[in-house]
N, C-alpha and C positions, 0 to 999 in steps of 0.2 A: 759842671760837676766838680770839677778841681777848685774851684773856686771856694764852694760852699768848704771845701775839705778844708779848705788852707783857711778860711775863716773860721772853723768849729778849732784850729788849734789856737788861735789869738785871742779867742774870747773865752772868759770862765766857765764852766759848767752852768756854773747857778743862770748864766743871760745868754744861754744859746737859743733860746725864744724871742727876749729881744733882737740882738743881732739879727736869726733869720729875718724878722722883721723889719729892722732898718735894710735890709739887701734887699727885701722886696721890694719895700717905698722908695728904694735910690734908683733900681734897674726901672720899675714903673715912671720914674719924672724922667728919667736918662731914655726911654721908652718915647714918650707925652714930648719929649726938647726934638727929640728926631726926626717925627712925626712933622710935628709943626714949624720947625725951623728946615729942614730941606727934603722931604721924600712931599710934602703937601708943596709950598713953593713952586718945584720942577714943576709937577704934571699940571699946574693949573695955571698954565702960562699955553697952554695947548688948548 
């Protein structure tokens, strides 16, 4: 939540649709790299 805040003051008014946007598509592939690079690895070694 602090995040989004501290993001809505860096960016302009006019692209705070963009922005939220790109923080979805970055937390979603930062999501998809974590996933697949070590929480999937660990357990399937079991």
């Amino acid at each position: 939540m602090l995040l989004m805040l501290g993001m809505r003051t860096w960016i302009p008014r006019a692209y705070h649709n963009y922005g939220a946007a790109a923080l979805f598509c970055g937390l979603f592939v930062l999501n998809v790299v974590i996933l697949t690079q070590y929480v999937i690895p660990f357990y399937s070694r079991w």
